[in-house]
C-alpha positions as CSV (number, residue, x, y, z in Angstrom):
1,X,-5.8,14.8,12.5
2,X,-6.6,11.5,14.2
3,X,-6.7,8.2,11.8
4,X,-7.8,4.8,13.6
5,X,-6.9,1.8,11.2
6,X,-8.0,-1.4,11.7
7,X,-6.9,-5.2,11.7
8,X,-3.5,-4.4,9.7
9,X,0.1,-5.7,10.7
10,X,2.4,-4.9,12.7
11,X,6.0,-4.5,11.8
12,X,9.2,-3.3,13.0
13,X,7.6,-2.5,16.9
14,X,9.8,-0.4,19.5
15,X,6.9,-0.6,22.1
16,X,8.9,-0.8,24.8
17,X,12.1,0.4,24.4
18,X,13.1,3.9,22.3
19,X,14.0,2.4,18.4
20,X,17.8,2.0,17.7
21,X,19.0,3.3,14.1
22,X,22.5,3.1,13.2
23,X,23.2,1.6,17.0
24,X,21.7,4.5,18.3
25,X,18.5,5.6,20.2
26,X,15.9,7.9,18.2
27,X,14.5,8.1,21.6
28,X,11.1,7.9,19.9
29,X,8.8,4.5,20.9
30,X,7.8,4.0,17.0
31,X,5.7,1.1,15.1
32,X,5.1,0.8,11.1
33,X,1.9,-0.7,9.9
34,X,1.3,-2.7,6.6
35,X,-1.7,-1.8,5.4
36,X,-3.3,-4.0,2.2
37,X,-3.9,-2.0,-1.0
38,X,-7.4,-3.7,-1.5
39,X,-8.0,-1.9,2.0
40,X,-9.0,1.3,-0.2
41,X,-11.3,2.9,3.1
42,X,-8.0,2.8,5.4
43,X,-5.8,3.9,2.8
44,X,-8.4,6.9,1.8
45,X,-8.7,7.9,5.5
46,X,-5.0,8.3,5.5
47,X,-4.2,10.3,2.8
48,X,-7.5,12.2,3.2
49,X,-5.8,13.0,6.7
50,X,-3.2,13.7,5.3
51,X,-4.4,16.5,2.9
52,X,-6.8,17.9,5.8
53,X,-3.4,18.4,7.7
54,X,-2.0,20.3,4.7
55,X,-5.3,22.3,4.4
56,X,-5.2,23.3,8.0
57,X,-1.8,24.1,8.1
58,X,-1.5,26.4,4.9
59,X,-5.7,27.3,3.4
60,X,-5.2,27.4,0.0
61,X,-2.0,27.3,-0.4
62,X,-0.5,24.5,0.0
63,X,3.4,24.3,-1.0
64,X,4.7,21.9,-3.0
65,X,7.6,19.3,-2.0
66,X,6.1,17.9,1.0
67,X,7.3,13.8,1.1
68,X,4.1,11.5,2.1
69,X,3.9,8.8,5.3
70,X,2.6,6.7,2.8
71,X,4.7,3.8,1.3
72,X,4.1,1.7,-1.3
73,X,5.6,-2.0,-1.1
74,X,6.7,-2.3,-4.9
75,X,9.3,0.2,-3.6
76,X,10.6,-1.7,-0.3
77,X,10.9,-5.4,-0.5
78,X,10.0,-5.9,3.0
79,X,6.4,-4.2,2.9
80,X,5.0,-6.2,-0.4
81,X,4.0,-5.4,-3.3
82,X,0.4,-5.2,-2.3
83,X,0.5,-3.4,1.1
84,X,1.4,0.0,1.8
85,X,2.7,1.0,4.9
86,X,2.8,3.7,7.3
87,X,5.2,4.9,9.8
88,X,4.4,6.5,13.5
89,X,6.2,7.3,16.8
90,X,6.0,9.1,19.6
91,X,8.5,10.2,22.4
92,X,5.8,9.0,25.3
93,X,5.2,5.6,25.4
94,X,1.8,4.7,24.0
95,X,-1.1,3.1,25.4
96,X,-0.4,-0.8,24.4
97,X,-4.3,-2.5,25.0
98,X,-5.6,-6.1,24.4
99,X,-8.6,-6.8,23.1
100,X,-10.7,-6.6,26.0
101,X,-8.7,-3.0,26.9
102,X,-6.7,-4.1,29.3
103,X,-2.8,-3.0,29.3
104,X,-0.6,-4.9,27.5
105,X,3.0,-5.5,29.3
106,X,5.9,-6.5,28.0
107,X,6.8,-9.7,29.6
108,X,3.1,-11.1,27.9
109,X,4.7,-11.1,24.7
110,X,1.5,-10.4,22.9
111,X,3.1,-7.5,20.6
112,X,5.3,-8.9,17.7
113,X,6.0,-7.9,14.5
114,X,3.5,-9.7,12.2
115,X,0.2,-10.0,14.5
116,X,-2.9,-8.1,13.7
117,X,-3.6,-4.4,15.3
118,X,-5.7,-1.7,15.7
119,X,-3.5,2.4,16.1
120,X,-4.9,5.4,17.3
121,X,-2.5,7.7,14.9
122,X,-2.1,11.7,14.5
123,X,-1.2,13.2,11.1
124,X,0.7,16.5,11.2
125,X,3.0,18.5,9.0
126,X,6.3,19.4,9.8
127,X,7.5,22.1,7.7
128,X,11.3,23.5,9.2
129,X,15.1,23.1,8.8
130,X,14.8,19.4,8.8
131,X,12.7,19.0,5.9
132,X,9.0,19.1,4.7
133,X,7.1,16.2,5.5
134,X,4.0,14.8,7.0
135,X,4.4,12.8,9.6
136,X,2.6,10.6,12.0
137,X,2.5,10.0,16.0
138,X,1.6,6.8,17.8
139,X,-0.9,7.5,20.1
140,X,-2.0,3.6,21.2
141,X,-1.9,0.4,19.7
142,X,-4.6,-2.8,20.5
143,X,-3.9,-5.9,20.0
144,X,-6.6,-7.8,17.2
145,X,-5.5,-11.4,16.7
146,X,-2.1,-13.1,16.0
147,X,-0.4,-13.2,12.7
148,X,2.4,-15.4,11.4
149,X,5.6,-13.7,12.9
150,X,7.8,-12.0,10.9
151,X,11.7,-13.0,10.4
152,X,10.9,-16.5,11.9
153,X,12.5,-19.3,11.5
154,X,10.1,-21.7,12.5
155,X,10.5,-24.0,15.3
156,X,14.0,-24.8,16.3
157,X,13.2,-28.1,17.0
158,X,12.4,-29.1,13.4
159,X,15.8,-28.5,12.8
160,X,17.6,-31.2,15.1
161,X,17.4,-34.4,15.7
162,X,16.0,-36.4,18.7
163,X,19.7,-36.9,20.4
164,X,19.9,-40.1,22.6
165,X,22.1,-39.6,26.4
166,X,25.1,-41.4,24.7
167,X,28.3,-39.1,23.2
């Protein structure tokens, strides 16, 4: 079931290479998005996705055990207490668009993690030998307005001292 949310943050992008956990490749493009709690109508579309996903997959009968997409920040430090965040990747690179809709490349350095986007996102169940969760694919991404980047240090030169020619 497709989800667009709107205006939320963009953290931990693999846009344009595959994600590397534990020094190795998922092989999976992949993006989380921090969502604000007080944005009830995004968070509501997701989880209402979320249950549709379940519905369609199993009627009535839903089994139990299956692990959410949905994360709150008072359990990960790095979210914040009042966001929640979602997960989503996909094995094909997805479509990266600016605000007028036209393509994003990497060498404009317009995707970082901690601006403002728009995602296209699918919800789906995965119910087999590794595990029983619902899970979410990237479909596209479009850049809304720049955020304060996250895990900077500010500007290097605040740090130093003008330093005259002389040793």
């Amino acid at each position: 079931m497709k989800v667009i949310i709107k205006n939320v943050r963009l953290s931990f992008p693999s846009l344009f290479q595959h994600e590397v956990y534990a020094g190795e490749s998922t092989e999976k493009y992949a993006a989380t998005f921090l969502i604000p709690k007080s944005d009830k109508a995004t968070v509501n579309a997701i989880e209402h996705a979320c249950k549709q996903a379940l519905t369609d997959k199993y009627g009535d009968k839903i089994p139990k055990g299956f692990k959410m997409p949905i994360v709150d920040g008072s359990e990960k430090e790095f979210i914040g207490e009042d966001n929640v965040s979602i997960k989503a990747t996909t094995k094909k690179r997805p479509q990266l668009i600016n605000r007028d809709k036209s393509p994003i490349h990497e060498d404009d350095s317009i995707l970082y993690a901690g601006c403002y986007v728009n995602a296209s996102i699918d919800v789906w169940v995965m119910d087999n030998s590794y595990g029983k969760k619902i899970l979410c694919s990237l479909n596209a991404i479009q850049f809304v307005k720049d955020g304060e980047a996250f895990g900077s240090n500010g500007n290097a030169a605040d740090d130093f001292e003008d330093l005259d020619d002389e040793f």
